[in-house]
N, C-alpha and C positions, 0 to 999 in steps of 0.2 A: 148533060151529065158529064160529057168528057171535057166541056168545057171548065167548070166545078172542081172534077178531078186536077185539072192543068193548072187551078189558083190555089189549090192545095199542096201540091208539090210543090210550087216556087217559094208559098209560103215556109214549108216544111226544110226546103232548103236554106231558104235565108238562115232561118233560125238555126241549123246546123253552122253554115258558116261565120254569123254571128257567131255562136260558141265556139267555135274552132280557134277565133281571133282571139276571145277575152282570156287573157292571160290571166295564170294561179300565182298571188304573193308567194315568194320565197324568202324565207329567212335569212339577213344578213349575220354570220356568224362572227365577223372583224368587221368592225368600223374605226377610223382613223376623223377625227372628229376637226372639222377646222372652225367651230363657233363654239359660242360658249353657252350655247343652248341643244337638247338634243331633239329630233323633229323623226316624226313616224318613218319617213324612208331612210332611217338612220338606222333602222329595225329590222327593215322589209324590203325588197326588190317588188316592184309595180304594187306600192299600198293602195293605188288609186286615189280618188277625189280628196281625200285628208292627207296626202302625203307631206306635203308642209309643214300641217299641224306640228307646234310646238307643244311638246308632254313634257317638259321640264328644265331644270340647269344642267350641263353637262359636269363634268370634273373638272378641276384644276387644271394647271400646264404640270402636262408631269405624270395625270392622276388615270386614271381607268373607274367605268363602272360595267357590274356585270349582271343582266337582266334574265334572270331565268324560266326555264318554262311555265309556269302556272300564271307569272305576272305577263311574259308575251302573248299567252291564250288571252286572258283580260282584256289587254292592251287591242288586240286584233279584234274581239267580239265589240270592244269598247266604239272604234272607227268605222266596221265595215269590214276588214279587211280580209278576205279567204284565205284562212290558214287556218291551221290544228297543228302543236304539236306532234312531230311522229313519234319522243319518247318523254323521260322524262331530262334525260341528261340535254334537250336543245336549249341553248342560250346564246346571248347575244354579249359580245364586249366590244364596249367602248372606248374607244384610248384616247386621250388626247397630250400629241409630245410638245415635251419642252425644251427649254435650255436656260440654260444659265444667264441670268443679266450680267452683262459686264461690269466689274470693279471701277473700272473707268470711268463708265457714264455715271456711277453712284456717287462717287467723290469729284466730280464735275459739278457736279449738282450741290453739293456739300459744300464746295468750295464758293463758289458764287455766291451761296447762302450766309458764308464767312464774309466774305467780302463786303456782303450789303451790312453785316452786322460792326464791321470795323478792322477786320484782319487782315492781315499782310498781305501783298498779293505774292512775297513768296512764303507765305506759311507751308508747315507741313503737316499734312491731314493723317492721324490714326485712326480707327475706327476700331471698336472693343467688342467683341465675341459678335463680329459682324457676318454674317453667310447670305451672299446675292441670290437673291431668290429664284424660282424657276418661273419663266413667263411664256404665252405660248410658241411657239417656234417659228408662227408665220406673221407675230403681232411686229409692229415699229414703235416701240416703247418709248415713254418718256418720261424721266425723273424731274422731281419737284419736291424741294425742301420745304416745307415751314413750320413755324414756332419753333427758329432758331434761339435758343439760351444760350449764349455766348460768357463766360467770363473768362476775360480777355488779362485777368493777375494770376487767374489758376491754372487757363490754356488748358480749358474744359469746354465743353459743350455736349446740348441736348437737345434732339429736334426730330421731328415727323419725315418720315420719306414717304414719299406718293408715287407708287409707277401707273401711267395708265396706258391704253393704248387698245386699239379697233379690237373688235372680238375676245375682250377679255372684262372680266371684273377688278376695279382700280386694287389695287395692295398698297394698304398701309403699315409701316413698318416705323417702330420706335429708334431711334438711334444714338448712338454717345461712344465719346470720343475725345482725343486730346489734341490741342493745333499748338506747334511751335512754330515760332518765325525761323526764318534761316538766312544768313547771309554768308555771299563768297569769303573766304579768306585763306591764307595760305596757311597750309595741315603740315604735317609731319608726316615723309612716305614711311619711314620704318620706324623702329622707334631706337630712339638716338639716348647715348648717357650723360650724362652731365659730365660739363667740358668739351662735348662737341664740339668742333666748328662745324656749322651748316654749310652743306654744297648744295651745288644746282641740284642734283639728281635725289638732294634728302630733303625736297619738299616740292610740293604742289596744290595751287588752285583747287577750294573744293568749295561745296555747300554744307554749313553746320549748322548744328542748334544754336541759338543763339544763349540759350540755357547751360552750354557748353563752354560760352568765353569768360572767364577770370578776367577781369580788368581789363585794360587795354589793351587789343593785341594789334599784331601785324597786317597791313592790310595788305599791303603789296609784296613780293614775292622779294623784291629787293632789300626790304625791312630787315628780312631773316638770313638770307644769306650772305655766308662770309661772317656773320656773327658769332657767340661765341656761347652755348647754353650754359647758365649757372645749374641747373635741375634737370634731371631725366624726363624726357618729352614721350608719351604713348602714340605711335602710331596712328595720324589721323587726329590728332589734338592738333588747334589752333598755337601759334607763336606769341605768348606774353611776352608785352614789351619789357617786363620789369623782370623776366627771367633771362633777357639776352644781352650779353655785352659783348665790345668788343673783344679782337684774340691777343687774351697776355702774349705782348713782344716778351715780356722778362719777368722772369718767373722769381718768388721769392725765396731769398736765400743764394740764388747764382751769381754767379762776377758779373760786373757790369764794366763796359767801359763808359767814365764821366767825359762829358767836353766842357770845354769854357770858354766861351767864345765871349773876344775880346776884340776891337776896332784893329783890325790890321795882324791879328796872333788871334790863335785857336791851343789852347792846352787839352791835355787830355791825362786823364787817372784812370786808375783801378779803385770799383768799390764794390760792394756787397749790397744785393738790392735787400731791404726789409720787407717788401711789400711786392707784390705783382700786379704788373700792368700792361694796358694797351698803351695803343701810342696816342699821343696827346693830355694822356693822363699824367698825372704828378702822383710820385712816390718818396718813399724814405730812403737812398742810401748812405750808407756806412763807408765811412774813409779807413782803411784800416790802419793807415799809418798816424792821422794824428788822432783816429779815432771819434771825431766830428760824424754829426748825421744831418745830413742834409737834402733839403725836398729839390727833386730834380726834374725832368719831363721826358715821359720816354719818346723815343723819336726814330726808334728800330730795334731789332733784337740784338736783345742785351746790351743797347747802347741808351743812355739818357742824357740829359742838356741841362748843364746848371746855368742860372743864369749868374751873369758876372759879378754882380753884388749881392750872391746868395750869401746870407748867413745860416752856422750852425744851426739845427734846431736844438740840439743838446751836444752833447759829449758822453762816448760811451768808456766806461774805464774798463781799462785792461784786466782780464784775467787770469 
């Protein structure tokens, strides 16, 4: 009998310390979600044997869900799980954070996509009511363009963006945008009047639209400087060739002094220029004494070079 009694106790004890050991679920009240799935110990602290268990999608990057108590009693009676409610305000939130994909990596992606379509490799990429989405915070993401529509006369475009990446649902995003090519050229630093001469310090090296250039412009910096602007130049506008000349030596209307150079003898006159010019150009002055106009070359301020067998172009009479 005492023997009986002695496998009784141990029994009686075991089972006490069994129960001692097996732990009561507790309710996780924050969860900070790093998958894109939510699983029963995403709920519960020791759910036991189902705690794995996948019960759904979780939210977005960015996104939260909040499971309240009538759906966690379910949820727990649904698995196994020891728990009750203790009110009715117990619930469960789920967050999962994000951030911002970077600008960068989108128009990286954009760009290569240009590229294989036919465009510049220095185009410049805009992107129209574009906003980089949120991705999860822990994912290594990667973009991927396709069904690039490229037209390359309108410097338009329209195409799919793909981000994917570990522990996340892909995002596809629609996109459109406008590419211009650009090339270096020498700009205007301030903006300069017509009559200018360009100095060193009134331009510089830059990158433009190329929707930007008029005609032919300057390519090298030495193009424009020391020239002389027919037209007021905007600040950051490219240098057209056919708006720069050289700087009137002699201006029209001022004395000049003529030479006349002769094998061995050099003469020289007073005349009145008609016209303004640089040097190497040819203009009209006026002799005022016999009143002859004659085309001259300038060759410094306010000085020009007839040549020795210049004739009149006309005669102007006296008034």
């Amino acid at each position: 009998m005492s023997s009986l009694r002695s496998e009784l106790s141990l029994v009686i004890l075991a089972l006490c310390i069994g129960s001692a050991n097996a732990e009561t679920a507790a309710l996780r009240n924050m969860t900070t979600l790093h998958a894109s799935v939510v699983r029963l110990s995403d709920l519960f602290e020791n759910a036991g044997a189902n705690s794995d268990r996948v019960l759904g999608p979780g939210p977005g990057a960015g996104g939260r869900i909040v499971v309240e108590a009538p759906q966690l009693k379910a949820i727990a009676q649904q698995f196994g799980v020891d728990w009750r409610p203790a009110s009715l305000s117990d619930r469960a939130v789920l967050d999962r954070p994000g951030r911002t994909m970077r600008r960068e990596d989108v128009l990286d992606a954009v760009k290569s996509a240009l590229l294989a379509a036919g465009a510049s490799a220095d185009c410049d990429i805009e992107l129209s009511d574009f906003t980089p989405p949120l991705v999860p915070i822990e994912a290594e993401t990667r973009a991927v363009v396709s069904d690039m529509d490229y037209d390359a006369n309108a410097g338009h475009f329209a195409a799919v963006l793909s981000i994917t990446g570990e522990a996340m649902d892909p995002i596809n995003l629609r996109l459109v945008g406008r590419v211009d090519d650009t090339i270096e050229l020498p700009v205007a630093t301030t903006r300069l009047l017509a009559g200018s001469v360009v100095h060193a310090e009134d331009a510089h090296i830059a990158r433009v639209h190329t929707t930007s250039v008029r005609g032919e412009a300057a390519h090298r910096l030495g193009d424009a400087i020391g020239m002389q602007l027919k037209q007021p130049l905007a600040a950051g506008q490219p240098f057209a060739l056919s708006e720069l000349m050289k700087p009137a030596m002699v201006q029209k209307g001022a004395d000049v002094l003529i030479e006349l150079n002769s094998p061995g003898i050099t003469l020289t006159a007073q005349g009145q220029a008609l016209e303004s010019g640089a040097i190497g150009e040819h203009i009209r002055v006026l002799n005022p004494t016999s009143r002859a106009v004659i085309a001259a070359e300038v060759i410094g301020p306010s000085r020009v070079r007839a040549a020795p067998n210049a004739l009149p172009i006309r005669e102007v009479s006296a008034r």
